[in-house]
N, C-alpha and C positions, 0 to 999 in steps of 0.2 A: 533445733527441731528439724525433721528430715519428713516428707511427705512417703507416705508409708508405700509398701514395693509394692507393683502391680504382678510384676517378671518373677514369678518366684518358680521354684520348680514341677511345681503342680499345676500353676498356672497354666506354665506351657506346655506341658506334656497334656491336658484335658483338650486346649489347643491342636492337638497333632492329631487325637483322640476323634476328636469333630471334625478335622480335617477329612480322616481314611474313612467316618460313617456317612460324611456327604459325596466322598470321591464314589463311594460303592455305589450311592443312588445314583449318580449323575450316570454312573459307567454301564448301566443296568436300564435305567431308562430313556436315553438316547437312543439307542437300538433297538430297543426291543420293539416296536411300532415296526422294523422291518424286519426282524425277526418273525413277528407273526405270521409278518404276508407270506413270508419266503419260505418259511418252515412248515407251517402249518394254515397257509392259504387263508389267511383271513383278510377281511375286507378291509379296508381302512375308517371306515366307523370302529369296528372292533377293534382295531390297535391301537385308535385314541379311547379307546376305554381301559385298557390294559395301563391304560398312565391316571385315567382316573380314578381307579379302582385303586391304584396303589395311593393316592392321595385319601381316599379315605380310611382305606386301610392303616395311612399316618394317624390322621387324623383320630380314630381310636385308641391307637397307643397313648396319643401326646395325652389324650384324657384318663387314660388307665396311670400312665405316671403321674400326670399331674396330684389323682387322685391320692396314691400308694406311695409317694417318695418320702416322703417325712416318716409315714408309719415303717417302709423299708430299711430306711437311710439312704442316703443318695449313691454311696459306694454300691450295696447289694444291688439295686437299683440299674446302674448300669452294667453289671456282671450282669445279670438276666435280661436284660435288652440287648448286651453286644451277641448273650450268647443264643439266644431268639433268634437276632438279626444274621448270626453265623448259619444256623441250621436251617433259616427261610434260603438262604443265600444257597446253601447245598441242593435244596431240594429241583431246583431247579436244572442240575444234572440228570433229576431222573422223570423229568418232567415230559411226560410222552405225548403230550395234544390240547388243544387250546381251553377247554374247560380247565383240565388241572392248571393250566398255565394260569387263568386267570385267579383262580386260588392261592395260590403259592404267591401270586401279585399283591392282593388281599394282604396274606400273611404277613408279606416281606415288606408292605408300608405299617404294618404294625408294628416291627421287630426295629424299623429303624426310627418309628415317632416316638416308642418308647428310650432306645439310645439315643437319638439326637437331644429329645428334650431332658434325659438325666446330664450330659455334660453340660447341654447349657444351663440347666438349675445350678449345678457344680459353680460353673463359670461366675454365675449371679452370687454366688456365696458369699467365694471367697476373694473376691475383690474387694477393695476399701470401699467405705460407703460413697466419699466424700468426693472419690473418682470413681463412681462406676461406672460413668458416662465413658471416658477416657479408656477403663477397662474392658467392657462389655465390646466396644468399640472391635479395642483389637480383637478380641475372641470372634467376634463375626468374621474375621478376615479369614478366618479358616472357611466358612459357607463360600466368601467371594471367590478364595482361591479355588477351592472346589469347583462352583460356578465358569469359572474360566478357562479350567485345565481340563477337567470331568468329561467335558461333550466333546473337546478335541481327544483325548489318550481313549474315550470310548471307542470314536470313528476312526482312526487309529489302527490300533489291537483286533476291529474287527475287520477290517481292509486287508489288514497284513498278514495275519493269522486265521482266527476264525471265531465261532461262536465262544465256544468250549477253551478257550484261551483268554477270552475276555469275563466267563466265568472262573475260572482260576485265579485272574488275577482279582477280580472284587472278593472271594476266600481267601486270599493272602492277606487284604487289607483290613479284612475284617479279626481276621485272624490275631494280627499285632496289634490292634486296637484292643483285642480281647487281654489280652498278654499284657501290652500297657498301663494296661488296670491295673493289675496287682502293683507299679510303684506309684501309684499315685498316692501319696502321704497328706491325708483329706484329715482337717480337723474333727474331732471324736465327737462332738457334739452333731455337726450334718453326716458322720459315715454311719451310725452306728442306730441300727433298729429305734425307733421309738413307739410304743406299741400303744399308748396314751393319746398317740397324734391319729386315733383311726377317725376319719370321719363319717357322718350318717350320707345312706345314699340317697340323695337327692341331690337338686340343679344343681346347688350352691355350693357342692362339695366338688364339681365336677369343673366350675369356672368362677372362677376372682372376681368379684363384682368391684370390685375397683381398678380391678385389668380390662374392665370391658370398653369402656370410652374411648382408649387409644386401638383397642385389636378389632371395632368396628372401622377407625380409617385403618387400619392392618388388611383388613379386609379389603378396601375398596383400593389401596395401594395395590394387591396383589392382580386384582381386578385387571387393572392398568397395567401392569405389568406383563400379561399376558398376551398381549399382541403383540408384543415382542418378542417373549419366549416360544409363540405357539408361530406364529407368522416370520419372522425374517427370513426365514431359508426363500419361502416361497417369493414374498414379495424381496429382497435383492435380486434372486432370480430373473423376476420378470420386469426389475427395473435395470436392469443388467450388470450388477454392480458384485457380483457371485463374492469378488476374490474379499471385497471390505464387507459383505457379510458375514464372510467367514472371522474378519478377525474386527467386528462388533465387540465381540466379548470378551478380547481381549484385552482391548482400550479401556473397555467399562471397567476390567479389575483393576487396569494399571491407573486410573483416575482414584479408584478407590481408596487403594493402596496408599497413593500417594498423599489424599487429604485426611485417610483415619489420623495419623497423629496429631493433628491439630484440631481436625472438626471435635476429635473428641475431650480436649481440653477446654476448649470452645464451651460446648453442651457444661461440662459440670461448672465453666466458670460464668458465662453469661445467661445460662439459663435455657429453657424448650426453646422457647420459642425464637428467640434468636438462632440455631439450630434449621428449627424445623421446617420454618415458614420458606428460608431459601431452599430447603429441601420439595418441596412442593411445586416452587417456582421451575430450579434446574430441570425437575422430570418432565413437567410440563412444557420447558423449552426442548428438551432431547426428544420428544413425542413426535414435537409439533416439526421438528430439523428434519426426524425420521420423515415424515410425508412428503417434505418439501425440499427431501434429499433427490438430486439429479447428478451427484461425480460422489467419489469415494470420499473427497475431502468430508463433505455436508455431512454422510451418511458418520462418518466417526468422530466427526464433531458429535453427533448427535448421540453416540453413545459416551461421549467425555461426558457430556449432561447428564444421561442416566445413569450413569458412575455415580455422579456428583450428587443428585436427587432420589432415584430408588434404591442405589446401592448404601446410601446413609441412613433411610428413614428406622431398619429392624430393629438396628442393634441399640437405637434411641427410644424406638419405641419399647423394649424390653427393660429398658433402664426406666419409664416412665409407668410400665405395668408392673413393677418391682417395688416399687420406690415405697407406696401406703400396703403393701401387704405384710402382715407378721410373717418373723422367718418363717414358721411354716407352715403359711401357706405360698413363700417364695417359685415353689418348683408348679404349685396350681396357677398360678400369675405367669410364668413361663409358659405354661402346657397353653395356657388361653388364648395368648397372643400368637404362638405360633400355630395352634390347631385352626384358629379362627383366619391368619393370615395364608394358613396353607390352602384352606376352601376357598378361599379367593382368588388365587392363583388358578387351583383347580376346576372351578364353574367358570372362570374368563374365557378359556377358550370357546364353552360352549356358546356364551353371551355374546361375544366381540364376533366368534364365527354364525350369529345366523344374522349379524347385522351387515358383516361382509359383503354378500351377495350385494347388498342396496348401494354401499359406498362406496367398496373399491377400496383398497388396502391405503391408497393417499388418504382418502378422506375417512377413514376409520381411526387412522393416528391423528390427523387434526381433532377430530370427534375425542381421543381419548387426551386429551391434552387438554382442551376444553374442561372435559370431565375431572382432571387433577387438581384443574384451579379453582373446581367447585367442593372439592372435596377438601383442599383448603381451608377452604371457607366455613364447611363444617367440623374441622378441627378445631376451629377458632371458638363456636360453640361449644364444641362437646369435652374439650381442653384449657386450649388457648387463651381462652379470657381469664380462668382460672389457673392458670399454669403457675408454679410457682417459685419465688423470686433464687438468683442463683445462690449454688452452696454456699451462706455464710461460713462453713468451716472451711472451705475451699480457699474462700478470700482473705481467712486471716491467714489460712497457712503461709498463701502468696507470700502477703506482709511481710509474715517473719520472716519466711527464705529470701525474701529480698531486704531485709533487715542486715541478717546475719553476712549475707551477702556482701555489702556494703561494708561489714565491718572487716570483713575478712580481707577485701583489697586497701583498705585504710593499712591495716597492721601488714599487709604484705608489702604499700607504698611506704611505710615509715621505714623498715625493715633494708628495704634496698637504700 
C-alpha cells in the first residue's frame, strides 16, 4: 500500500496557476498607493483606499465563486476569472484619473477573488483526503512565495523601469495563467457544469456555516497581521533598522518554506490543535519581538516567528473549513474563509491605525500580541475543544508503510 500522490501534474501546475494570480496582486498593489500620489496627485488617505477598495472588490468575487463554482465546474470557473482578472488588469493602461482608477481597483479585486478562490477550491479537490493537511499546505506556498517575492519585483520593475512596465509585466502573468488552464487535466466530476448544484440566493448559499468558526479567527488572524503588512516600512524606518525591514519578508517565507513539509504532516497526523495552538503562540511571540526589536538580529528573529505562526495558520485553516462540507459546497467553504480572512486583513489597517497615534508603533505590536493570545483562546472555544481526533486513515496508512517497510529491509538483509 502506497500513500496516494499529492505531486501529480495538475497539482502543480494549479500551484504555478496561484502563484502568477497572487504575484499580479502583490505587483499591482505595492505601488499603486504611489502611483496615486505621483500620477494623479492623491492624498494618502486616498491611496490607502485604493488597496481597500480592491479588497472588497476581492471580497465579492470570492462570494460570487463560492456561490457558482459547482453549478460552473471549477475548470469554467477559473477560465472566467483568469479572463476577468486579465481584462481588469488591461484596463488600467487606459485608465486616465483617479475615479476610474478606483473602479478598475474595484473590478480588479473581483477578477482576482474570483481566480484565486477557483484554484484554491481546485487545490482543495483534488488532494487526498487523508492528507489535505500536508497538501493544502504545500499549495499555500505559492501565496507565501508571492508574498515575499511580489513586493520586492514590484519596487523593483518600477525603480528601474516605470509604471507601464510593471503593467506589462502583471499581463504577462496573467496571461500564462490563462493559457495554463487549458492543461490542466481536472477530474470530470469537479470540471464539468453541474447545473443541479444551483443554489437558492440567500446568506446560506453565500457562506459555509460550518466554515464559519474557524474564518471568524481568519478574520481576527488577518486583523493582526496587519500591522505588519500596513506598518513596517514606516516603523523600521523610524527605528532605523531600513535594511532588516526590507528583508522581513523574506525570512518569513524562507521559515515558511522550510517548516510546510513537516508542519503539514504534523496537522493530518496529530491533529488541529496540536498544529495550531503553537501557531498562535509563534505569531504572538514574532509581534511581541517586533516591538521589542532594537538591532536587525531581534527584528528577523521576529519575522522567523511570523513565518512560523501567521504564515501557517491559512492553509490549516482551509483544511479545517473544508473538512464537514459536502464536495459541493467545497469551493463555498473556501470562498468563506478567505473572503472573511481577506476583511480582516483589509479593516486592520484602519483599526491598529487609529490606535496608533495612542501607542506608538512599539506598544501597538505588544498590544497585538497580546491580542493573538486572546484570540487563542477563543479558538479553543469556537474549535479547539471540539477539534477532532487525528486521521485515523492517516495512522494506519503510517503502520502499513512502516510495516511494509520493515519487511522490505528484512528480505533486503537476508538477501545480502
Amino acid at each position: 500500500m502506497r500513500k496516494e500522490k499529492i505531486w501529480t501534474s495538475t497539482f502543480t501546475l494549479t500551484l504555478v496557476i496561484s502563484l502568477l494570480f497572487y504575484l499580479v496582486f502583490y505587483l499591482l498593489t505595492v505601488i499603486m498607493g504611489t502611483v496615486a500620489m505621483s500620477q494623479f496627485q492623491a492624498s494618502a488617505s486616498v491611496a490607502g483606499i485604493l488597496s481597500g477598495i480592491f479588497v472588497i472588490g476581492g471580497f465579492v468575487g470570492r462570494l460570487f465563486a463560492g456561490y457558482t463554482v459547482m453549478r460552473l465546474g471549477v475548470k469554467r470557473l477559473l477560465y472566467f476569472g483568469a479572463a476577468f482578472y486579465l481584462v481588469a488588469t488591461l484596463l488600467y493602461f487606459v485608465t486616465p484619473n483617479l475615479p476610474l482608477l478606483m473602479i478598475v481597483r474595484f473590478f480588479h479585486g473581483i477578477g482576482f477573488g474570483i481566480a484565486a478562490t477557483a484554484s484554491s477550491t481546485l487545490a482543495g479537490l483534488i488532494v487526498p483526503a487523508a492528507r489535505r493537511g500536508e497538501g493544502i499546505g504545500y499549495f499555500a506556498l505559492s501565496i507565501t512565495i508571492a508574498s515575499a517575492f511580489g513586493p520586492f519585483l514590484s519596487i523593483a520593475v518600477y525603480h528601474a523601469f516605470n509604471y507601464t512596465a510593471l503593467l506589462i509585466l502583471a499581463t504577462v502573468f496573467v496571461l500564462v495563467a490563462l493559457i495554463a488552464i487549458f492543461f490542466l487535466k481536472i477530474p470530470e466530476e469537479f470540471a464539468e457544469p453541474n447545473p443541479s448544484a444551483k443554489l437558492p440566493f440567500k446568506l446560506s448559499s453565500f457562506f459555509e456555516k460550518t466554515a464559519m468558526p474557524i474564518s471568524i479567527i481568519a478574520f481576527l488572524v488577518g486583523v493582526g497581521y496587519a500591522g505588519i503588512l500596513s506598518f513596517m516600512a514606516n516603523y523600521s524606518e523610524a527605528i532605523g533598522l531600513v535594511t532588516a525591514g526590507s528583508l522581513f519578508y523574506l525570512v518569513y517565507a524562507v521559515f515558511i518554506l522550510g517548516s510546510r513539509p513537516f508542519s503539514g504532516r504534523l496537522f493530518d497526523a496529530k491533529g488541529d490543535n496540536f498544529v495550531l495552538y503553537p501557531t498562535f503562540l509563534f505569531f504572538a511571540i514574532g509581534l511581541a519581538l517586533t516591538g521589542f526589536a532594537t538591532n536587525s538580529l531581534i527584528l528577523l528573529l521576529a519575522a522567523a516567528f511570523v513565518g512560523l505562526g501567521y504564515g501557517s495558520f491559512l492553509p490549516f485553516g482551509q483544511t479545517i473549513a473544508i473538512r464537514h462540507a459536502s464536495p459541493e459546497r467545497i469551493g463555498l467553504a473556501t470562498s468563506t474563509i478567505y473572503g472573511i480572512f481577506d476583511m480582516g486583513v483589509g479593516v486592520g489597517p484602519f483599526i491598529l491605525g487609529a490606535i496608533e497615534p495612542s501607542t506608538g508603533y512599539r506598544n501597538l505590536y505588544y498590544l497585538s500580541a497580546v491580542f493573538m493570545l486572546l484570540v487563542a483562546l477563543l479558538y479553543y472555544f469556537l474549535h479547539g475543544r471540539k477539534a477532532p481526533k487525528p486521521s485515523v486513515e492517516y495512522e494506519e496508512l503510517n503502520e502499513k508503510l512502516e510495516d511494509e517497510l520493515d519487511g522490505e529491509l528484512k528480505t533486503e538483509s537476508k538477501h545480502y
